[in-house]
SESE-553349 format. One record per residue: residue in three letters; x, y negated, z negated of N, C-alpha, C, O, CB in turn. Coordinates in nm, 3 decimals. Glycine has a CB too. Layout:
BEGIN
+-----+---------+---------+---------+---------+---------+---------+---------+---------+---------+---------+---------+---------+---------+---------+---------+
|   r |     npx |     npy |     npz |    capx |    capy |    capz |     cpx |     cpy |     cpz |     opx |     opy |     opz |    cbpx |    cbpy |    cbpz |
+-----+---------+---------+---------+---------+---------+---------+---------+---------+---------+---------+---------+---------+---------+---------+---------+
| Ala |       X |       Y |       Z |       X |       Y |       Z |       X |       Y |       Z |       X |       Y |       Z |       X |       Y |       Z |
...
+-----+---------+---------+---------+---------+---------+---------+---------+---------+---------+---------+---------+---------+---------+---------+---------+
***
This chain:
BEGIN
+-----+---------+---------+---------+---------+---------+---------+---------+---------+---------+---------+---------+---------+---------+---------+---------+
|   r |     npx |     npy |     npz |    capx |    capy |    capz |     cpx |     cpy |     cpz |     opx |     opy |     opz |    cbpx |    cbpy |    cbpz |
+-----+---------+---------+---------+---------+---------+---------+---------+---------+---------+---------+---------+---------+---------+---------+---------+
| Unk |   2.876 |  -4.792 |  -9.066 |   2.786 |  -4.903 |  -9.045 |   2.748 |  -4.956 |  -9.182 |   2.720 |  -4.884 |  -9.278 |   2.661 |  -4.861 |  -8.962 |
| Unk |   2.748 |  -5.073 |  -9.184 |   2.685 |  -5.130 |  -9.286 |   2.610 |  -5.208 |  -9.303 |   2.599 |  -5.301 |  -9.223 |   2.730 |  -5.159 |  -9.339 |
| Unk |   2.527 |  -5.195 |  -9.422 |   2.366 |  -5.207 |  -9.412 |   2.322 |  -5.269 |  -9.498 |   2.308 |  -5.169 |  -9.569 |   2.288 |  -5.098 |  -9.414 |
| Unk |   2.270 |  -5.382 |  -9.586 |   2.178 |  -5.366 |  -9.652 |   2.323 |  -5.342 |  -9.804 |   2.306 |  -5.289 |  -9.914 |   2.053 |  -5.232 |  -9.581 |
| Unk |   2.439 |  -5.398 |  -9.753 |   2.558 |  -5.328 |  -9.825 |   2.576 |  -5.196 |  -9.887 |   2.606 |  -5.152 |  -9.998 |   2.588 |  -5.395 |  -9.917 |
| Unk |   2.535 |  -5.132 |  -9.730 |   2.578 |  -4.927 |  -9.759 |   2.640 |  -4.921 |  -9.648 |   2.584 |  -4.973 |  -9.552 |   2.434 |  -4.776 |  -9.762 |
| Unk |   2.734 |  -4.875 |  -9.633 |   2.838 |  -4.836 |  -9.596 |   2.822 |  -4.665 |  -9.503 |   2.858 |  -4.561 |  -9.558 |   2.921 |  -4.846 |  -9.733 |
| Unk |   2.765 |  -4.668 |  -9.363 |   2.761 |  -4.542 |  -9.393 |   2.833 |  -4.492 |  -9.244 |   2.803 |  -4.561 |  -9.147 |   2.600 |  -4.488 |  -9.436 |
| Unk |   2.931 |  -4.369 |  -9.218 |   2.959 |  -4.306 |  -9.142 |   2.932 |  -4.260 |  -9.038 |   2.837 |  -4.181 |  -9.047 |   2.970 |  -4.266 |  -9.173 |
| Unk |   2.981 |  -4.274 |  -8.912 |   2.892 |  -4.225 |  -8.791 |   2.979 |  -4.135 |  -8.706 |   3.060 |  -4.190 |  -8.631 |   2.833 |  -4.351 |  -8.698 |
| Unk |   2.974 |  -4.023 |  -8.707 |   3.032 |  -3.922 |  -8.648 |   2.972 |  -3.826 |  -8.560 |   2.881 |  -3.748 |  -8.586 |   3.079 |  -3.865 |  -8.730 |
| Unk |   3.032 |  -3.842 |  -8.455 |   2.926 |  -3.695 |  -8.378 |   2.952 |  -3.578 |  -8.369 |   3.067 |  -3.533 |  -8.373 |   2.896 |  -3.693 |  -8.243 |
| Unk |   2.843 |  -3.507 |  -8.355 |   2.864 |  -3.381 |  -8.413 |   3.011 |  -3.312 |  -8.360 |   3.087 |  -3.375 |  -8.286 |   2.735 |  -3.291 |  -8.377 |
| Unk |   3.038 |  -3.186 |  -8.402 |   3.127 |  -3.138 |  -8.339 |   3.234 |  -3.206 |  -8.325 |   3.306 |  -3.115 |  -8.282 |   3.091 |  -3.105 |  -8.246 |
| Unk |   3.324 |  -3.328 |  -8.328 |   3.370 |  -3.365 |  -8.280 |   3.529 |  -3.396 |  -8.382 |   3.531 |  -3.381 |  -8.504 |   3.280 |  -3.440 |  -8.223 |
| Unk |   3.666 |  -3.447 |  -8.291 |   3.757 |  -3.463 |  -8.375 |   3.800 |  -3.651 |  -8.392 |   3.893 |  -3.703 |  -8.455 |   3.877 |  -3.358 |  -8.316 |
| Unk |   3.719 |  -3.698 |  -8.331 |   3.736 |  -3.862 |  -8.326 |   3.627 |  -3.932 |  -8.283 |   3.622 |  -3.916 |  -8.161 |   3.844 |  -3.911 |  -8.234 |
| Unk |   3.532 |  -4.004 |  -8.322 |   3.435 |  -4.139 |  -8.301 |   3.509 |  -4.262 |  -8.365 |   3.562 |  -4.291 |  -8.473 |   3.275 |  -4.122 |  -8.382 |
| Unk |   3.484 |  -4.323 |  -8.231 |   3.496 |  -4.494 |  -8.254 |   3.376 |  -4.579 |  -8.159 |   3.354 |  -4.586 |  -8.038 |   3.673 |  -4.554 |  -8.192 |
| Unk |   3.331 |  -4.620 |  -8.245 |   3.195 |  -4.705 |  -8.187 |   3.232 |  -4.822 |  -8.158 |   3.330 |  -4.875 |  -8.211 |   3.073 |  -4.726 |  -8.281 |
| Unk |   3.142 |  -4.891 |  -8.049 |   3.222 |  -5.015 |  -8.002 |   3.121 |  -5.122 |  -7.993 |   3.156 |  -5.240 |  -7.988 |   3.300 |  -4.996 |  -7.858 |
| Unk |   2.956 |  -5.074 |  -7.990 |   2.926 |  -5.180 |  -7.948 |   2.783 |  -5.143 |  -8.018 |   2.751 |  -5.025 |  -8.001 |   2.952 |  -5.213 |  -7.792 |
| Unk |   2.685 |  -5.228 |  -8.100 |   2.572 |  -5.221 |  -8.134 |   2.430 |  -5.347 |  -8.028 |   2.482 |  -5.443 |  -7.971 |   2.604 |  -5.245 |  -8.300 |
| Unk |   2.326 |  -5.338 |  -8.019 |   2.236 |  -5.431 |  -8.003 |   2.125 |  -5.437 |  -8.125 |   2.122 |  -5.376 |  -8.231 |   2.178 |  -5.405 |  -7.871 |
| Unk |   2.036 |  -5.531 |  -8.071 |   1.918 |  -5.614 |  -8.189 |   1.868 |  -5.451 |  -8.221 |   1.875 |  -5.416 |  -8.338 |   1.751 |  -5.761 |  -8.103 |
| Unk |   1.838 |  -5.392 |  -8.160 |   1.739 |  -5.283 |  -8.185 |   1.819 |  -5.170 |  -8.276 |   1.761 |  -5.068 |  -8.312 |   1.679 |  -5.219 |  -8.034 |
| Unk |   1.941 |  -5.194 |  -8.305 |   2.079 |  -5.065 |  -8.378 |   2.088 |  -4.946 |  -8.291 |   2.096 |  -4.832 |  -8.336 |   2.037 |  -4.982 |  -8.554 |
| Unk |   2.087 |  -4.976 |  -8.168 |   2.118 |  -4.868 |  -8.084 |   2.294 |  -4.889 |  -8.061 |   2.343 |  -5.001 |  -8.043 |   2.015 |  -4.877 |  -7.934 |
| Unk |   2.365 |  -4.779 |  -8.065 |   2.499 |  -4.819 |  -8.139 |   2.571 |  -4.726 |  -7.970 |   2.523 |  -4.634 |  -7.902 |   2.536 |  -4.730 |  -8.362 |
| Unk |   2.690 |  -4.800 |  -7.957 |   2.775 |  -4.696 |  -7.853 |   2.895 |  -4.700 |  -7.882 |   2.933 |  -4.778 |  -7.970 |   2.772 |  -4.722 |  -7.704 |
| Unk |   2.995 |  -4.608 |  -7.810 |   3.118 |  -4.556 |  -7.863 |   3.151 |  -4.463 |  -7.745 |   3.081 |  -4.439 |  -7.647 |   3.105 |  -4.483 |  -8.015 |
| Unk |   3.297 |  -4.405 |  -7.784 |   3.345 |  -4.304 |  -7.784 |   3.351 |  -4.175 |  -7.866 |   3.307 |  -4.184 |  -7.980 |   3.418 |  -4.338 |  -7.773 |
| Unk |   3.391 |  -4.072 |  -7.832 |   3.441 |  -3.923 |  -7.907 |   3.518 |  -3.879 |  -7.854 |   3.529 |  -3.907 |  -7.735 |   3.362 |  -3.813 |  -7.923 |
| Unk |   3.635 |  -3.766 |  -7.929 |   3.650 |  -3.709 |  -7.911 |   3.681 |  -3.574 |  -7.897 |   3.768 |  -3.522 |  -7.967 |   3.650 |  -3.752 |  -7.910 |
| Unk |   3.597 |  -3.494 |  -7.787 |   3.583 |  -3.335 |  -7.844 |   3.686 |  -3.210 |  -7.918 |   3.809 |  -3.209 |  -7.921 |   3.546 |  -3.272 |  -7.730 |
| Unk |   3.613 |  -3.135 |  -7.960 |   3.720 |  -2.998 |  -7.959 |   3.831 |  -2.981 |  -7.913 |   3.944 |  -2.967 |  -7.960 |   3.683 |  -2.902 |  -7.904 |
| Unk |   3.760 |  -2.985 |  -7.751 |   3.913 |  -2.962 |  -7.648 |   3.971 |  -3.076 |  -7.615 |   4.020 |  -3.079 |  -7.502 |   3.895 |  -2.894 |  -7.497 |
| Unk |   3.984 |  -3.192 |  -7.694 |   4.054 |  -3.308 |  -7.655 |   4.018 |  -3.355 |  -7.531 |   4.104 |  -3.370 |  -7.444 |   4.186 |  -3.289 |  -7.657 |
| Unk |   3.882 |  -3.384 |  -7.506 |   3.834 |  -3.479 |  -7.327 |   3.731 |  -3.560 |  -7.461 |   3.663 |  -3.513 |  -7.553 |   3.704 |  -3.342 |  -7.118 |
| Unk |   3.761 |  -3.691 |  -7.419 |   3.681 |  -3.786 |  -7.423 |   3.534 |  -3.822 |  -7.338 |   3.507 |  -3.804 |  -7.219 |   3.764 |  -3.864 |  -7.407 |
| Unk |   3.460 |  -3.876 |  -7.437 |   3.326 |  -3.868 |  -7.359 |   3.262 |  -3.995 |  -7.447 |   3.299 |  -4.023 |  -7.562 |   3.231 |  -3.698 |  -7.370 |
| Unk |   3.144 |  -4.077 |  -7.360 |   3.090 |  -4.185 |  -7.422 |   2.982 |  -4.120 |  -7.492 |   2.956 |  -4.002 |  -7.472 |   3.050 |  -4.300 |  -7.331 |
| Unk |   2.897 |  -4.215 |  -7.600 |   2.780 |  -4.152 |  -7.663 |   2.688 |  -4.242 |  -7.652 |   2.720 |  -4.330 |  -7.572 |   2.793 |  -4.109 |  -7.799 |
| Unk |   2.573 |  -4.257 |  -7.708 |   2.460 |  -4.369 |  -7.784 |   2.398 |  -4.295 |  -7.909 |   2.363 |  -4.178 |  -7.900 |   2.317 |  -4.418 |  -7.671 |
| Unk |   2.385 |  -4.359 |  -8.012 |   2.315 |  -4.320 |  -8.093 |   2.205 |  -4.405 |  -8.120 |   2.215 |  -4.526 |  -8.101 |   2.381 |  -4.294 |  -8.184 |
| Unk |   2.110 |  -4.357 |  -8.159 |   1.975 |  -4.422 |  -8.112 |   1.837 |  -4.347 |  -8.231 |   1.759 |  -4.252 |  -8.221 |   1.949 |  -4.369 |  -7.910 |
| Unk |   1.861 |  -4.432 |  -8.318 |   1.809 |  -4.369 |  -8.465 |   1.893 |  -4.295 |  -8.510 |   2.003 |  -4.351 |  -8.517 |   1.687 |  -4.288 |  -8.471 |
| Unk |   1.890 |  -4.179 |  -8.548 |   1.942 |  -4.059 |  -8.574 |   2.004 |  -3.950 |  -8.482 |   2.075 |  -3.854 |  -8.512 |   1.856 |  -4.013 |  -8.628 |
| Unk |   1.945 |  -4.002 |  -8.328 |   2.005 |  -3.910 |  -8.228 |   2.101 |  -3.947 |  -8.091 |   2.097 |  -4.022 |  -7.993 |   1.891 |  -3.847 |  -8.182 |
| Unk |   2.185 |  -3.849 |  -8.144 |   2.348 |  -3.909 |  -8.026 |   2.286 |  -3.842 |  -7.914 |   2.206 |  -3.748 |  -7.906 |   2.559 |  -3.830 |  -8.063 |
| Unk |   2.344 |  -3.914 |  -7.829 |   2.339 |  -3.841 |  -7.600 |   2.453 |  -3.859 |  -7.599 |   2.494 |  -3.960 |  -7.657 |   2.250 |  -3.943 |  -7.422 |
| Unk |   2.540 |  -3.776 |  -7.538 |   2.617 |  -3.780 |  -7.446 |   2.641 |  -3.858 |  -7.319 |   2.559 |  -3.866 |  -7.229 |   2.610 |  -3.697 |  -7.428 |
| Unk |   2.789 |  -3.927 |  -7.320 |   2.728 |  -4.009 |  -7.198 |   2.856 |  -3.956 |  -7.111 |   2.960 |  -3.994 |  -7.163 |   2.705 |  -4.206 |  -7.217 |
| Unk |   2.874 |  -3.886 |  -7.005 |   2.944 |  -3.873 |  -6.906 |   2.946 |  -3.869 |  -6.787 |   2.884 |  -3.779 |  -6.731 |   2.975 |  -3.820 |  -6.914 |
| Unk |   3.031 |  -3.986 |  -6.696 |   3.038 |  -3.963 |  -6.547 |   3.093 |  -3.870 |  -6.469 |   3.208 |  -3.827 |  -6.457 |   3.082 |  -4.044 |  -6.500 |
| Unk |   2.943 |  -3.834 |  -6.393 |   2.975 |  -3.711 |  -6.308 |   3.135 |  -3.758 |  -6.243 |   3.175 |  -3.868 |  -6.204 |   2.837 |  -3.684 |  -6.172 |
| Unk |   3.206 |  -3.617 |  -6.249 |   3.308 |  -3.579 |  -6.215 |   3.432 |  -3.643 |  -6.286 |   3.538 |  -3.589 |  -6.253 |   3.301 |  -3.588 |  -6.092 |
| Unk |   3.443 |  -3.733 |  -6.364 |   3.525 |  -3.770 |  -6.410 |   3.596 |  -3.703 |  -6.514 |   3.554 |  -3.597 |  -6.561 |   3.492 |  -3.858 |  -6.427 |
| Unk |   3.731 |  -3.774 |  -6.565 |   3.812 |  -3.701 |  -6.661 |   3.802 |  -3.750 |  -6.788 |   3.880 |  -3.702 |  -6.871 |   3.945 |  -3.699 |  -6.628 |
| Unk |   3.718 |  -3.841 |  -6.828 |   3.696 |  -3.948 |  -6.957 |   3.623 |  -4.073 |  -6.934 |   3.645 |  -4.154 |  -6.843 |   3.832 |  -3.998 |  -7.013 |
| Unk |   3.521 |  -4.081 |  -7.039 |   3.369 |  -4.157 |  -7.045 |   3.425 |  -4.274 |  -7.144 |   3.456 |  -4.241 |  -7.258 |   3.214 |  -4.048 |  -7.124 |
| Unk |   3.437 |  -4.388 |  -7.111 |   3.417 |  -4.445 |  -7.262 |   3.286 |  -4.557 |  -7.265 |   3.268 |  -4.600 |  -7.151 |   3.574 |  -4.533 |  -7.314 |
| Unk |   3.223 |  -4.595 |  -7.330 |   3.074 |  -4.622 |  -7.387 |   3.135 |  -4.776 |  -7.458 |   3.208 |  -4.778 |  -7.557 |   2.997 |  -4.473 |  -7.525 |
| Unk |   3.098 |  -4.875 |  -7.398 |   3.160 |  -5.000 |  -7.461 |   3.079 |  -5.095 |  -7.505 |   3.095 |  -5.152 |  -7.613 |   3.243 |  -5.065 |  -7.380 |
| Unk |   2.985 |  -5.118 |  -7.425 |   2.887 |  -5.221 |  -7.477 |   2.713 |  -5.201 |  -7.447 |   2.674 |  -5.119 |  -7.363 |   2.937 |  -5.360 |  -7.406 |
| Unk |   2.645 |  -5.260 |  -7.504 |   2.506 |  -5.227 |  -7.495 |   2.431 |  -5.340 |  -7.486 |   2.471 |  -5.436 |  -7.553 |   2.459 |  -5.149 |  -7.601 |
| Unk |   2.304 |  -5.358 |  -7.403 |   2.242 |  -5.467 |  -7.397 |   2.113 |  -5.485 |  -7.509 |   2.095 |  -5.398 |  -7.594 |   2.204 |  -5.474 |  -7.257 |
| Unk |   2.026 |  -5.606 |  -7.503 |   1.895 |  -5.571 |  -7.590 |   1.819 |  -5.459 |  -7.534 |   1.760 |  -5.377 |  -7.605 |   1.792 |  -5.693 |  -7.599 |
| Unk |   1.822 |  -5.455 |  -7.388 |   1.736 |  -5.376 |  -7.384 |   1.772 |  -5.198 |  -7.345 |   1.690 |  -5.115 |  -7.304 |   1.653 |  -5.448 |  -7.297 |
| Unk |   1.878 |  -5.182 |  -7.365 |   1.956 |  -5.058 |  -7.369 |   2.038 |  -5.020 |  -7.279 |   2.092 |  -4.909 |  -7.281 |   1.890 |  -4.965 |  -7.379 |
| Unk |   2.056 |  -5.103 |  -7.193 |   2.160 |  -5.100 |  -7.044 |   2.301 |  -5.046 |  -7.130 |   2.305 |  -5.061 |  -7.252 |   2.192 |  -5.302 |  -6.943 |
| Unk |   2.384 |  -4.999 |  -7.074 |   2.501 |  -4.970 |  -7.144 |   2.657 |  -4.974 |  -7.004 |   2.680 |  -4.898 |  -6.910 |   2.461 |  -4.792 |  -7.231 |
| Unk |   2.712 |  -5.067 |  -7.041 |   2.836 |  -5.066 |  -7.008 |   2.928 |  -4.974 |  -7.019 |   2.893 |  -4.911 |  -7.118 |   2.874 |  -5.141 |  -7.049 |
| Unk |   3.078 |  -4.902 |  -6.956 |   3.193 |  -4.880 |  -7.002 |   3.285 |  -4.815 |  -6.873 |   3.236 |  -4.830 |  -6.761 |   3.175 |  -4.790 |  -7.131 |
| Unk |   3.367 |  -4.770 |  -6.880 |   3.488 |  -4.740 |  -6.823 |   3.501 |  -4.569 |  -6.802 |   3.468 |  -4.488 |  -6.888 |   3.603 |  -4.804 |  -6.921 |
| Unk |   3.549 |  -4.541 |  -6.687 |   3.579 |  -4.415 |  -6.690 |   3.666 |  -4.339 |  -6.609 |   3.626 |  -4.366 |  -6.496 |   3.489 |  -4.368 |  -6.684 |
| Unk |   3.764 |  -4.258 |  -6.598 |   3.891 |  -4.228 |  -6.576 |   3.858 |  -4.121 |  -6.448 |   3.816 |  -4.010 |  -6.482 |   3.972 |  -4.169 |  -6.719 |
| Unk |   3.870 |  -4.140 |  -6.341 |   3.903 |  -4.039 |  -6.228 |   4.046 |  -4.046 |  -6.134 |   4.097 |  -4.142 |  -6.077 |   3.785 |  -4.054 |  -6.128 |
| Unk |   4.074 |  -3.952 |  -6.139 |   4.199 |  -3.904 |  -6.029 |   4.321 |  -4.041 |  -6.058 |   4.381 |  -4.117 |  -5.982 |   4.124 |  -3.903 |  -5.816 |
| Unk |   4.319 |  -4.021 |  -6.237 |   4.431 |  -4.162 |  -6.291 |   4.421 |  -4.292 |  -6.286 |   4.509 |  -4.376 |  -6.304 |   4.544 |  -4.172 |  -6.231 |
| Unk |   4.288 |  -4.309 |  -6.256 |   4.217 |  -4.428 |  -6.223 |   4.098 |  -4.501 |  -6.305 |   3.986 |  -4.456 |  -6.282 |   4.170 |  -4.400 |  -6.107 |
| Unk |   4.105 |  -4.571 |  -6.365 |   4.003 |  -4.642 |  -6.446 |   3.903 |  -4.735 |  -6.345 |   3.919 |  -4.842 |  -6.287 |   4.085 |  -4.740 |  -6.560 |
| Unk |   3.815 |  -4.657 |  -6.353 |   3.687 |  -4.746 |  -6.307 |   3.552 |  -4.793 |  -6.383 |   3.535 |  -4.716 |  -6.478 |   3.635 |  -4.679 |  -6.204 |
| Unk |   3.458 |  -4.883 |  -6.376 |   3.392 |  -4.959 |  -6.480 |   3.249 |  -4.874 |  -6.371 |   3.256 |  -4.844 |  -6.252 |   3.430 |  -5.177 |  -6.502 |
| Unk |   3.111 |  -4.853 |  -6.485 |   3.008 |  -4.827 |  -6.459 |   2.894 |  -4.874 |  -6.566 |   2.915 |  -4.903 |  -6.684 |   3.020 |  -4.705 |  -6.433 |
| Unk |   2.773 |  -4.875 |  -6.500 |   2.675 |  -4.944 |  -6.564 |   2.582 |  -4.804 |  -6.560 |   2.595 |  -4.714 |  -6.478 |   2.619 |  -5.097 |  -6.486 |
| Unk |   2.470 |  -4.812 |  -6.688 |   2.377 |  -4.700 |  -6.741 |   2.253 |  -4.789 |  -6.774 |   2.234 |  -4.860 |  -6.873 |   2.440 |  -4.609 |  -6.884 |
| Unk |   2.146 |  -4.761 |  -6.630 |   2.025 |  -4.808 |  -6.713 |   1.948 |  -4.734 |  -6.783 |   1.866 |  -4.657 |  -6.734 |   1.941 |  -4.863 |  -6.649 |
| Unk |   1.971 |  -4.751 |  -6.915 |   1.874 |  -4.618 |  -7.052 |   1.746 |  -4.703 |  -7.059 |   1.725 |  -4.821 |  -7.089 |   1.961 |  -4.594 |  -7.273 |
| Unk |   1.652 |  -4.581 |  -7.014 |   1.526 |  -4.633 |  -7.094 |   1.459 |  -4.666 |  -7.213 |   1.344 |  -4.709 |  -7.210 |   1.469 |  -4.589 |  -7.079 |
+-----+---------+---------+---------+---------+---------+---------+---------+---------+---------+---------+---------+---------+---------+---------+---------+
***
């Protein structure tokens, strides 16, 4: 992310791949990861602190877009199937 022209890294913990996709007014930032064991999962980072974002039962989360007021968009993979879901974050 860059700031204020600083340049700075956003990685979640643990993890072997972040790609962020979508910021709002407030810098609440969303993305993808991906883990240890190679399963993908969406995130938010939100100051300093990442959530996890995953749909029950599915095989892969991805985290695409974010509103002003923290709604969050993205896509997620069941039984070979890509389906789209909405997250109202408080």
């Amino acid at each position: 992310m860059l700031s204020k022209d600083v340049l700075t890294s956003i990685d979640f913990p643990n993890s072997i791949y972040t790609d962020t996709r979508a910021i709002n007014s407030r810098g609440d930032i969303v993305g993808t990861y991906q883990s240890t064991d190679g399963s993908f999962h969406g995130f938010l980072l939100k100051g300093a602190d990442f959530t996890s974002i995953d749909y029950p039962g599915a095989a892969a989360t991805y985290a695409q877009g974010i509103s002003p007021q923290g709604d969050i968009v993205g896509s997620f993979l069941s039984a070979g199937v890509f389906h789209g879901f909405s997250l109202r974050h408080p």
